[in-house]
N, C-alpha and C positions, 0 to 999 in steps of 0.2 A: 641075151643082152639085158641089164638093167636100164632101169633111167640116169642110174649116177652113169654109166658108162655111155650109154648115148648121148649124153649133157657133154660129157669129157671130151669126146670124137669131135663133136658141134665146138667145142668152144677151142680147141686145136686149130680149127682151122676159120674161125669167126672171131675170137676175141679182137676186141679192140688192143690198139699198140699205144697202151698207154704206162707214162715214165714210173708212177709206183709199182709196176709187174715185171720191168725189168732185171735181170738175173743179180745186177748188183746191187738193187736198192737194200737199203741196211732196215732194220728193223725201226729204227727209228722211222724213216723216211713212211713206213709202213702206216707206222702211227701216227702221225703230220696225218697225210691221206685221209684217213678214215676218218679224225676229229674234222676234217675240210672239207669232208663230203658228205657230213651230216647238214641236211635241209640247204645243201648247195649242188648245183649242177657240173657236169664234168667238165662244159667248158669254162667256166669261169675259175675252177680250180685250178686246173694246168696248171695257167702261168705264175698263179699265188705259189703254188704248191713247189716249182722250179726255184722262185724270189727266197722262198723261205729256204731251202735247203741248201741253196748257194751261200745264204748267210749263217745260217745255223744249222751246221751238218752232223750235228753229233747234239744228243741233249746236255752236255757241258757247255756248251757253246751258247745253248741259247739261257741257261742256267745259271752265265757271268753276265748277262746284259740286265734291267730290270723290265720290271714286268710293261711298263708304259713303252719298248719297243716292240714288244710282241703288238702288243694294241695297234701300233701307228703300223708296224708291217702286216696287220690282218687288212689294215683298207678297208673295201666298200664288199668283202666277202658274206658282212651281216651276223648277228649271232655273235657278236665281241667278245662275250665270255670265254666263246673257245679258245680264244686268243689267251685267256687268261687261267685256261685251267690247261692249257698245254705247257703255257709256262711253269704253273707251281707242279704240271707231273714231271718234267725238265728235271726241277730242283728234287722232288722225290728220286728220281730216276740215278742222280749222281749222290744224292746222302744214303739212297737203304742199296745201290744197286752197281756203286762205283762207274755210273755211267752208262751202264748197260742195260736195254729195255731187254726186261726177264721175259722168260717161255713160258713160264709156269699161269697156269690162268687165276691161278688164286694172288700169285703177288700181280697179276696184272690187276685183277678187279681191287686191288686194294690202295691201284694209284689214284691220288687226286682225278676227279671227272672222269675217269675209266669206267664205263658202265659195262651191262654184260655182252650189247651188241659188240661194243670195241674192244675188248677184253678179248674176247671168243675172236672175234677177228685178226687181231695183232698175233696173237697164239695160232691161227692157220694160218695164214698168207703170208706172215713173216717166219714161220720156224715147222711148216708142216702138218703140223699139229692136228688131232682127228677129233672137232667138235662141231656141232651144230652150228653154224653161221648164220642167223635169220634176219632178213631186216624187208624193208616192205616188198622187194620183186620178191625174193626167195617165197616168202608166203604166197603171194599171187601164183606161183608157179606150181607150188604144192597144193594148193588149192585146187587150181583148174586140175589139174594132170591125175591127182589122185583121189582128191573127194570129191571131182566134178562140180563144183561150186564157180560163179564166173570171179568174186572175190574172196577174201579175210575179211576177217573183221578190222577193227580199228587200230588193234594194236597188238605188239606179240605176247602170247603165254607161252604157259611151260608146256601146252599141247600142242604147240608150234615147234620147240625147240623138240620135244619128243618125236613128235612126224618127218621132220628134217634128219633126224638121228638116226631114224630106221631105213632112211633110204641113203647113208655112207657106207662105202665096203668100207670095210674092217680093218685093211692098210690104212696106218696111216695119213703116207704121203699120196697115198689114190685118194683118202677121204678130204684131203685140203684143194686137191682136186677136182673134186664132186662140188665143195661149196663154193668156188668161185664161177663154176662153170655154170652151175643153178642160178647163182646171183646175175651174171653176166646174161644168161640167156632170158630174165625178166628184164633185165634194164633195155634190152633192144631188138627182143622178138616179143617177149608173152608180159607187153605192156598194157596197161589199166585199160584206155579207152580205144586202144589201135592196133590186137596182135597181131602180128604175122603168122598164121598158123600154117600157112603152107612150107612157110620157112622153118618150122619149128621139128625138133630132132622127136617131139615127141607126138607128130600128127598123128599118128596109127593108132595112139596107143592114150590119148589123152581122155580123161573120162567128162572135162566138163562139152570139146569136140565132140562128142562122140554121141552125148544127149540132145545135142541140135538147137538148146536154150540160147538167147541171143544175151548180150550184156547189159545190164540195168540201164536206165537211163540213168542220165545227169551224172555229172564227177563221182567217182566213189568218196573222197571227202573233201569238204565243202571249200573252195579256194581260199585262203587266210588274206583278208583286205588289210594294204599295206599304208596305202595315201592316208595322210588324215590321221593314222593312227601314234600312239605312242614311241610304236617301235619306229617312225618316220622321223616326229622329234629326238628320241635321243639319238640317230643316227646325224643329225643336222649339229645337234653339239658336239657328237664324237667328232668330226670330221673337223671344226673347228680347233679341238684339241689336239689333233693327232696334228696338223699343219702349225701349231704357233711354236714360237722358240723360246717360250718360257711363261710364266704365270699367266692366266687370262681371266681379266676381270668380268665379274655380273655384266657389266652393261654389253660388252662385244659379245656375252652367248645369248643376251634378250632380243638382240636384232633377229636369229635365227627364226622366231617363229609368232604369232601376233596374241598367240592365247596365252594367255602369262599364266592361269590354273595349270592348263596341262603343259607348257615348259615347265617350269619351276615343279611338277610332281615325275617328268623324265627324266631333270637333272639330277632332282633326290634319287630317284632309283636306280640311275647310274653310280653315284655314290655310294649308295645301298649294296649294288653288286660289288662294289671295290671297284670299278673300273678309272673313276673318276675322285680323286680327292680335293679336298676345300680345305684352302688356306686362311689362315686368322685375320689376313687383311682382307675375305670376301672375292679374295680370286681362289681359281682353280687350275690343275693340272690333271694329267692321266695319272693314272696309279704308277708311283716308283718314282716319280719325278720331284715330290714334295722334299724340301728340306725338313731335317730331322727336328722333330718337337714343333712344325707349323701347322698341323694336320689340325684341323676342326670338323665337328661334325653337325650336318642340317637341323 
């Protein structure tokens, strides 16, 4: 027995019953997911991830709305942009692809915000596909199991994607198997600061188990302070935005917060990202809401 096949066994009868791994979800649905589960936790996804698919089941769908819907239905998920680079791969997705999210990993990494975690990932768990899937468990897991290490490093290389590579059988559809069940078994046995190892398919056989090193101290990386910060103001204007039912003047987003330096340099950067647009009279909207030719900029 391999570890991809022990991983498969363990996660046959362990995965979580969660609604993107059911038999019917469409590829799209695959792709929602994975842009909703970056730096967001599973439970908070669910029910965004259900809201969204009920309204936008097909990337045509979400592709006729403008982009300041995607914004107001991403909510309090954080990380807005995703909201907005799912929309413009939407629109990619029905101008180069006639609506349909492609298998091929090269037209996937060429869509808007498609990086190579989500890329690689859309390409196995929605269509099979035999690629390297890496994202933070998967290295934790390779890590401990094979080069006895209790972490990764900070972020993934191509000696991450090469290591994950060598340990898929050579089926396809077994290798997209391997990668969810690796993923799956960091996210809720061979976790950072709390494994389970007794629980784990690979106690036998684990090399950092097996050296008897204990796990570093303190977080493996350093917890991102959220109060106080930027990311805290422009979430305080977004939310503003996303509730009003049409222009919102300066003065209704300066209540939000008391430091007018750093409001007024969130607002810009909202702006900045395109999420937010500035009208000629000095109000604002989400992006796609502007009437044509009122756009101004900071």
């Amino acid at each position: 027995m391999t570890l991809a096949d022990d991983a498969i066994s363990w996660y046959a009868a362990n995965a979580r019953d969660l609604p993107w791994r059911q038999p019917d979800t469409t590829p799209w649905g695959v792709l929602v997911s994975e842009v909703m589960l970056q730096q967001t936790p599973v439970v908070r996804v669910e029910p965004a991830w259900r809201s969204w698919m009920t309204r936008w089941p097909t990337p045509a769908a979400l592709a006729d709305d403008p982009p300041s819907e995607a914004i107001r239905m991403w909510g309090r998920l954080g990380y807005p942009r995703r909201a907005m680079r799912l929309h413009a791969c939407a629109v990619a997705i029905v101008e180069r692809h006639g609506g349909h999210v492609p298998s091929d990993l090269d037209e996937l990494l060429a869509l808007p915000g498609v990086g190579t975690y989500t890329g690689r990932a859309v390409a196995t768990f929605a269509y099979g596909r035999r690629h390297p899937v890496v994202d933070t468990n998967v290295r934790r897991v390779v890590c401990r199991a094979v080069e006895g290490k209790p972490d990764a490093g900070p972020a993934t290389t191509a000696a991450d994607l090469t290591a994950m590579e060598a340990l898929l059988p050579a089926d396809e559809a077994t290798a997209a198997k391997a990668s969810i069940a690796f993923m799956e078994l960091g996210a809720i046995v061979c976790t950072a600061r709390a494994p389970k190892c007794v629980d784990c398919p690979f106690h036998d056989v684990c090399a950092w188990r097996l050296t008897g090193l204990p796990l570093p101290e303190g977080p493996s990386r350093k917890p991102q302070r959220y109060a106080g910060t930027d990311r805290q103001v422009r979430g305080l204007l977004l939310e503003v935005l996303r509730h009003a039912t049409g222009p919102v003047p300066q003065q209704r987003l300066d209540v939000v917060w008391n430091d007018e330096v750093q409001r007024a340099r969130a607002l810009a950067g909202l702006v900045e990202d395109g999420l937010v647009q500035a009208l000629g009279a000095g109000d604002f909207v989400l992006a796609g809401d502007a009437p044509a030719g009122d756009v101004q900029t900071l």
